[in-house]
DRENSEMI-519534 format. One record per residue (C-alpha): y, z, x; residue in three letters; residue number from 1. Coordinates in pm, 1 decimal, m for minus. Example, Ala and Ser with C-alpha at 12.3 -4.5 7.8 and 13.67 -1.06 7.14 Angstrom:
% residues 2
{v->m450.0 w->780.0 u->1230.0 resn->ALA resi->1}
{v->m106.0 w->714.0 u->1367.0 resn->SER resi->2}
//
This chain:
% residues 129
{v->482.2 w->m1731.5 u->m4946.6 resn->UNK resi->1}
{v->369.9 w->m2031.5 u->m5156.0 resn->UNK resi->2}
{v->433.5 w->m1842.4 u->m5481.7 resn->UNK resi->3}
{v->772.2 w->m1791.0 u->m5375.9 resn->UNK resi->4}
{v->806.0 w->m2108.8 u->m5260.7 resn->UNK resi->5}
{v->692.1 w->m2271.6 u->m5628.8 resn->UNK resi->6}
{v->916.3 w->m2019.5 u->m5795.8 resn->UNK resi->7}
{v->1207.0 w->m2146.8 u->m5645.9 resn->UNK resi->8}
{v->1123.4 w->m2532.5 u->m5699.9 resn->UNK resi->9}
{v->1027.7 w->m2413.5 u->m6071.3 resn->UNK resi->10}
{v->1384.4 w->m2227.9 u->m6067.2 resn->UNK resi->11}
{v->1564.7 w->m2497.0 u->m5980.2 resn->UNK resi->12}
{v->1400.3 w->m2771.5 u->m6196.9 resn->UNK resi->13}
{v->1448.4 w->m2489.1 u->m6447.0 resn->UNK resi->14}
{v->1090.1 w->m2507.8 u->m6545.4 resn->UNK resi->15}
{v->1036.4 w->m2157.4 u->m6662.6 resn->UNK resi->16}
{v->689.8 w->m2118.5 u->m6734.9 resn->UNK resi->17}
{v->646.2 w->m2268.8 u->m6379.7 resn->UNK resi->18}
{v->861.6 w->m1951.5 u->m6253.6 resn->UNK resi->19}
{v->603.1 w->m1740.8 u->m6487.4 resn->UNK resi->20}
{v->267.1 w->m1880.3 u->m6318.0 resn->UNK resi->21}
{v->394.6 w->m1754.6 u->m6010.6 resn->UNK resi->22}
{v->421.5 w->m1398.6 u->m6153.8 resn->UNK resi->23}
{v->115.7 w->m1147.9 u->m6197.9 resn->UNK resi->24}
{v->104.5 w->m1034.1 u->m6604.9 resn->UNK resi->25}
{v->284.4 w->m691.4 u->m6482.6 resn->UNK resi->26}
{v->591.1 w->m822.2 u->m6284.3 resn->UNK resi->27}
{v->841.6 w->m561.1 u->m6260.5 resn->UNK resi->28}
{v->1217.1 w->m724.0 u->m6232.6 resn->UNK resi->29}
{v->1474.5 w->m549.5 u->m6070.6 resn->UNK resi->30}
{v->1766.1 w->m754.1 u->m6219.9 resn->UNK resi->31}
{v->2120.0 w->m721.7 u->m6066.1 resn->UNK resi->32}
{v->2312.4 w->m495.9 u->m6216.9 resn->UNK resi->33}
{v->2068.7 w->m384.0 u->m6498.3 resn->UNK resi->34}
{v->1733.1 w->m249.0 u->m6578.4 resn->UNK resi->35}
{v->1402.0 w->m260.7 u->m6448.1 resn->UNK resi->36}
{v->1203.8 w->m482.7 u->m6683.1 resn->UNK resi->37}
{v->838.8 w->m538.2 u->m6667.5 resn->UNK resi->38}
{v->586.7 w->m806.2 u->m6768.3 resn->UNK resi->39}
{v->608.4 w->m1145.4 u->m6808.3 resn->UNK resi->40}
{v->730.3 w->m1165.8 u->m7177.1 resn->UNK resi->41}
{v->1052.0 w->m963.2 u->m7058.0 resn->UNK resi->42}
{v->1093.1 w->m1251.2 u->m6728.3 resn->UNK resi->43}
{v->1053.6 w->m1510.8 u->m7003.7 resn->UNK resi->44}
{v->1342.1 w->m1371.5 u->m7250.7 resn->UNK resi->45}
{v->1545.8 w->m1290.4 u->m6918.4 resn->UNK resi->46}
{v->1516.9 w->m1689.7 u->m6820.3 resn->UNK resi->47}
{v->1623.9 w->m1815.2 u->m7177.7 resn->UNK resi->48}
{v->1909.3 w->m1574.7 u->m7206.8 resn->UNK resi->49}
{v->2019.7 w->m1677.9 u->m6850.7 resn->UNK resi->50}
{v->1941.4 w->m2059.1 u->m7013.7 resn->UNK resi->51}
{v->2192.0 w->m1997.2 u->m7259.1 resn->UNK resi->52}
{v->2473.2 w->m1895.0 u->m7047.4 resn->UNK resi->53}
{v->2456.1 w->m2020.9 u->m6728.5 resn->UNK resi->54}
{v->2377.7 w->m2377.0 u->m6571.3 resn->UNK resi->55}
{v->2222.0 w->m2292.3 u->m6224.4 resn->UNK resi->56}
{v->2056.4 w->m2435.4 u->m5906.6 resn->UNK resi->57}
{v->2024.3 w->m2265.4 u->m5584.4 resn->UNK resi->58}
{v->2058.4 w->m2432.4 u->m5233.5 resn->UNK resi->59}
{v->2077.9 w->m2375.1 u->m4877.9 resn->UNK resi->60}
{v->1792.4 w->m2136.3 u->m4933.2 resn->UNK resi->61}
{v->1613.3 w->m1970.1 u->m4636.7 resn->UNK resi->62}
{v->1281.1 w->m1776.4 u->m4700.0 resn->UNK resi->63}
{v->1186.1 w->m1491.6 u->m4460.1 resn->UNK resi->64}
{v->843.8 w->m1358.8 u->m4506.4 resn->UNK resi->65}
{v->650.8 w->m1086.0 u->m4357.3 resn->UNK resi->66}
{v->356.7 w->m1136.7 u->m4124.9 resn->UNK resi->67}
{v->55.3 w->m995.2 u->m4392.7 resn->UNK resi->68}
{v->267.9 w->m1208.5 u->m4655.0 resn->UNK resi->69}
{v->279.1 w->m910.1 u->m4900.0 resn->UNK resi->70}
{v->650.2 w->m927.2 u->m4883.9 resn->UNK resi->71}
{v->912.3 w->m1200.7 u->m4863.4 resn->UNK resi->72}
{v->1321.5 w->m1224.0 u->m4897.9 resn->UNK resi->73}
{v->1542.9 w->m1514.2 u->m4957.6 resn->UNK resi->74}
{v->1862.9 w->m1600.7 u->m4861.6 resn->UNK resi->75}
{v->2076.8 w->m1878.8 u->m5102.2 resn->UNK resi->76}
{v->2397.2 w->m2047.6 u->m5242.6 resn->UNK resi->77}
{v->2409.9 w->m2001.7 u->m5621.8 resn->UNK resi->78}
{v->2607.8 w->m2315.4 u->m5779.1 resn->UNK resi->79}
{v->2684.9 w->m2274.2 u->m6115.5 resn->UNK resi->80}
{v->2842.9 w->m2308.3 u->m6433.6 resn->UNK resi->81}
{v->2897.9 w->m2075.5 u->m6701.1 resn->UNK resi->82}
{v->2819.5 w->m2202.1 u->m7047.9 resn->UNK resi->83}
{v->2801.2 w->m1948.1 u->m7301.1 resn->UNK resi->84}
{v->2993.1 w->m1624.4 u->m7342.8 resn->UNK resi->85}
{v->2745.6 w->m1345.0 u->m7204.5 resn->UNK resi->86}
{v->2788.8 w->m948.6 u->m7376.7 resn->UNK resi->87}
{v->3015.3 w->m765.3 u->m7153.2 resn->UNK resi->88}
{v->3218.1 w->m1061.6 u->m6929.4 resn->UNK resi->89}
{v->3482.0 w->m1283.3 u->m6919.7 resn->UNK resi->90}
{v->3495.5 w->m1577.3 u->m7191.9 resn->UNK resi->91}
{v->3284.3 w->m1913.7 u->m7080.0 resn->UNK resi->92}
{v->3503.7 w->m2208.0 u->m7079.0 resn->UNK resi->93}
{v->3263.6 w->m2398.2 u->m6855.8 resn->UNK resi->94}
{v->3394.4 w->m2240.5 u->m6523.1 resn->UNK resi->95}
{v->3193.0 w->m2336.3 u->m6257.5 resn->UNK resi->96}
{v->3092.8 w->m2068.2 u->m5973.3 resn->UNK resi->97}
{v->2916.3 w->m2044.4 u->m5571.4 resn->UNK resi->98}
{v->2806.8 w->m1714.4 u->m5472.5 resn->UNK resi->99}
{v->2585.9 w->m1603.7 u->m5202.0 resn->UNK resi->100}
{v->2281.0 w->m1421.7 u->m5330.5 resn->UNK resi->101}
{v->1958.6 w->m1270.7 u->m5244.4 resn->UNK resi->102}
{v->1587.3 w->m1203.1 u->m5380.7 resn->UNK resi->103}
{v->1313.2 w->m954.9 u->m5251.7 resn->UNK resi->104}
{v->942.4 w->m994.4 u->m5374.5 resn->UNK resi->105}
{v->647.9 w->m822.6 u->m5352.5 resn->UNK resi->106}
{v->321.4 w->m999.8 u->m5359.5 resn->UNK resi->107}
{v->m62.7 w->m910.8 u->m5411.1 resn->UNK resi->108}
{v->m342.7 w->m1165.5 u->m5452.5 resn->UNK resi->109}
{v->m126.0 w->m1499.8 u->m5450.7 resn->UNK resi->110}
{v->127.7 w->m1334.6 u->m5702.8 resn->UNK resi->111}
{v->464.1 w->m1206.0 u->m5711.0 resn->UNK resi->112}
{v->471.9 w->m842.4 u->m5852.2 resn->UNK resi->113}
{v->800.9 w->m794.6 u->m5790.9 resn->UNK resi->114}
{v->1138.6 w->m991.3 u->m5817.2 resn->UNK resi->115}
{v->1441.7 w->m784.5 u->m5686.2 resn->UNK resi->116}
{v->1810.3 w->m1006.8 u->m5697.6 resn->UNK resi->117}
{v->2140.3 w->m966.4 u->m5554.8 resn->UNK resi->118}
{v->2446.5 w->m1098.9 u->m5612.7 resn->UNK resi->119}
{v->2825.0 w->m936.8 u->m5581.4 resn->UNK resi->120}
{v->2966.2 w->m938.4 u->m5960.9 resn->UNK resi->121}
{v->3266.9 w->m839.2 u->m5886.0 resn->UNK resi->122}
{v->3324.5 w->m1217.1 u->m5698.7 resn->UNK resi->123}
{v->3159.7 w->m1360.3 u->m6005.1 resn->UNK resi->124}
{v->3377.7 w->m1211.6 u->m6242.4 resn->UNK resi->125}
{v->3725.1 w->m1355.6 u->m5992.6 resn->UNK resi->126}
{v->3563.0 w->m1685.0 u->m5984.9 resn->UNK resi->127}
{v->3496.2 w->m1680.9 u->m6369.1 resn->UNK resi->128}
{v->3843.6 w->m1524.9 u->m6456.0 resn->UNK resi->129}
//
């Protein structure tokens, strides 16, 4: 639970390599709404793209964990602002966006091995349009 509590604080002072110390070498990230990636050099060019085009921090976040701490969830508020046109969506013109979200993780020795996030899109895209 403390590696998902760090990646959070690391998220949110959008220190990436602190998000990446809380990740084992062979992470496997289920993004929303794309592809599986895994490793840590795929997590690190999936934070600086998300860098690029989006201004985030997450609050009124609520971590569930279970009891043999090899799994956790979060609950959260994304607040946000779009930046940068990203491949495939609406034009940025600095919109600004809150959207309920959620993360899954998987966790063996101390280490997240895998990040799984939710979000709706299809309310991003209204909010953004």
């Amino acid at each position: 639970m403390q590696a998902v509590e760090r990646y959070f604080e690391a998220f949110n002072a959008g220190d990436t390599p602190g998000m990446l110390d809380c990740l084992s070498d062979d992470v496997a990230h289920h993004v929303n709404e794309g592809k599986i990636r895994h490793g840590k050099d795929l997590f690190a060019e999936f934070c600086a793209h998300m860098s690029r085009c989006y201004r985030e921090e997450l609050t009124d976040l609520v971590i569930f964990s279970a009891a043999n701490g090899s799994r956790a969830a979060a609950e959260y508020m994304v607040n946000g602002t779009y930046l940068a046109t990203d491949a495939g969506l609406p034009e940025a013109r600095g919109q600004s966006y809150r959207l309920p979200a959620g993360s899954f993780f998987h966790l063996h020795d101390g280490k997240i091995t895998r990040v799984t996030t939710y979000y709706n899109l299809a309310d991003w895209v209204r909010q953004v349009s």
